[in-house]
N, C-alpha and C positions, 0 to 999 in steps of 0.2 A: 504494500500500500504506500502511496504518496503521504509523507508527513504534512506536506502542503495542504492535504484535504482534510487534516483534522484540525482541530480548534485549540488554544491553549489548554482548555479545559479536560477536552476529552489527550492531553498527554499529557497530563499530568495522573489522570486517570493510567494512563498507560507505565506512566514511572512513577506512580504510587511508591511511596516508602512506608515499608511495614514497620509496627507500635515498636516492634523490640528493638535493640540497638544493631543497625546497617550501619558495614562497612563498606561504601559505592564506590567505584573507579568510574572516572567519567574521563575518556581522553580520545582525542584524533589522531590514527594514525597513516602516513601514506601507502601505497603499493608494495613497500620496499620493507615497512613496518617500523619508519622512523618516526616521532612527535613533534620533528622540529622538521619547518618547512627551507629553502632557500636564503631566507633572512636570519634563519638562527632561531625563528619561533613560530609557533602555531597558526597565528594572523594568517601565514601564503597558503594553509591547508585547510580552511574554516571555509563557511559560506555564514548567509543569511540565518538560514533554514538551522545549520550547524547552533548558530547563535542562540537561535529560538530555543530550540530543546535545551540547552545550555542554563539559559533562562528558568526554565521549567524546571529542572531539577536542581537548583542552585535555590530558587525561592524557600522550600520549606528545613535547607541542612541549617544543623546546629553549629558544626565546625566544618571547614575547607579549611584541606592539609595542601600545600604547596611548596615545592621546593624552593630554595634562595636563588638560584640559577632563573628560573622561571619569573622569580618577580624581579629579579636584576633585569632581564630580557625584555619581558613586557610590560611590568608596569604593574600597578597595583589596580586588583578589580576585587573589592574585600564582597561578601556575599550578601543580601539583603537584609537578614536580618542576624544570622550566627557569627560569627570570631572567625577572623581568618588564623589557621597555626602554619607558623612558616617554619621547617626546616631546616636548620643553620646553624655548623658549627662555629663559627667564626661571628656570626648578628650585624657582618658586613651589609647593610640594605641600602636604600637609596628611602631614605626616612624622610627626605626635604620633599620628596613628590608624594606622602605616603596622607591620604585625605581624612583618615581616620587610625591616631595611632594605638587608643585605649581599644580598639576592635583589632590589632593585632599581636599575637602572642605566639616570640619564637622561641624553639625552641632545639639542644643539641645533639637530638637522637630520637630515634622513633621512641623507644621506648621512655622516657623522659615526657611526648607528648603523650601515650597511652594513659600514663599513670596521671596525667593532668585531667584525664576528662573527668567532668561533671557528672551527677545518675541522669540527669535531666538531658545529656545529650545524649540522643539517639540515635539521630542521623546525622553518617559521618561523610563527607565525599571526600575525596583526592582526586586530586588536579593537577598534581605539579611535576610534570616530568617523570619520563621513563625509567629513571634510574630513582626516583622517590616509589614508584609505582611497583617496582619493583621489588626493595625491600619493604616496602609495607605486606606485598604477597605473602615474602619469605617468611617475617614476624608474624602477621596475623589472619593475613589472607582477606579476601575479598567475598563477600557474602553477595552483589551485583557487578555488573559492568555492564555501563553502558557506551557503548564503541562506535565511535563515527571512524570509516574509511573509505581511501578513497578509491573511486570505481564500483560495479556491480560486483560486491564482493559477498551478498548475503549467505552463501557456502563455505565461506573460509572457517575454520576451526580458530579458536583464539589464538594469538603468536606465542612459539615458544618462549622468546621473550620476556614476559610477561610470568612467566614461571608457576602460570595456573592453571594444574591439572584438570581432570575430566570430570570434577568435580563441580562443574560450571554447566549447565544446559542453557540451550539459546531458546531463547522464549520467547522472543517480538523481534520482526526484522523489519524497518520503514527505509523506503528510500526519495533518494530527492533527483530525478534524472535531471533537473535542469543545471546543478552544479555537478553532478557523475557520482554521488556517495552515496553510502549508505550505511544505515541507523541499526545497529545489532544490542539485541538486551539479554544480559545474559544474569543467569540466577545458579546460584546453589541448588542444586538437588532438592536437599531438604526442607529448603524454602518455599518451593511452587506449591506445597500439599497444601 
């Protein structure tokens, strides 16, 4: 299905986060199964449409984990309503452009921001780079994914990469033919029941 012909509403319906505490991966990757496009960031591999979903599942998280790399590169886009937690051994940021800094909270290791969460937060996303996305799999793994790629790829199996076994079922595939990507959601097993 065209992501284009549903509504905000009905995908948010679609990326519903369940009551108990989700750990989300939400990231774009190209053909090749890199996150960073010709510029060095995501911006060259995004569309519209990309943005929208983006939107949608970004409105209801608690925390967005992102790597220091990633907001060096792009820039600060803190989440609507949750703390953004940035990843960072060093706390090297670019804090003169940062629009909200009591909204963000870095920190020197995953496990450092693990032990930081709240009971109250639930929904968790990550955003920030391949190599953040990565060992958060290793540590604690990912309970969704939602994966924009580019071209007709709704067949592709998740990248090895990404270092998440079969323990992941693809549960929704939208796509957007006028940018060539396409929308993959992918769920824990034990989740879908």
């Amino acid at each position: 299905m065209e992501s284009s012909q549903l509504t905000d509403l009905q995908l948010s319906e679609l990326y519903l986060w369940p009551t108990t505490r989700t750990f989300r991966l939400n990231m774009v990757l190209d053909q090749s199964g890199h996150s960073q496009g010709v510029d060095g960031t995501s911006n060259t591999l995004t569309s519209s449409e990309d943005r929208r979903i983006l939107r949608v599942i970004r409105q209801p998280a608690d925390v967005v984990i992102s790597g220091a790399k990633s907001i060096r590169a792009e820039g600060w886009f803190l989440p609507p309503l949750g703390r953004l937690a940035v990843l960072s051994r060093s706390g090297n940021l670019p804090w003169e452009s940062c629009p909200d800094r009591s909204r963000v909270h870095v920190y020197p290791s995953i496990s450092a921001l693990i032990h930081s969460l709240k009971e109250h937060e639930t929904h968790i996303l990550c955003e920030g780079g391949l190599e953040v996305a990565q060992q958060l799999a290793q540590q604690i793994g990912f309970d969704e994914i939602a994966l924009t790629r580019m071209g007709r790829t709704s067949d592709l199996p998740l990248p090895e990469a990404l270092g998440i076994g079969e323990e992941v079922k693809l549960c929704e595939v939208l796509t957007d033919t006028k940018h060539n990507m396409t929308f993959q959601f992918w769920r824990r097993a034990e989740a879908q029941q």
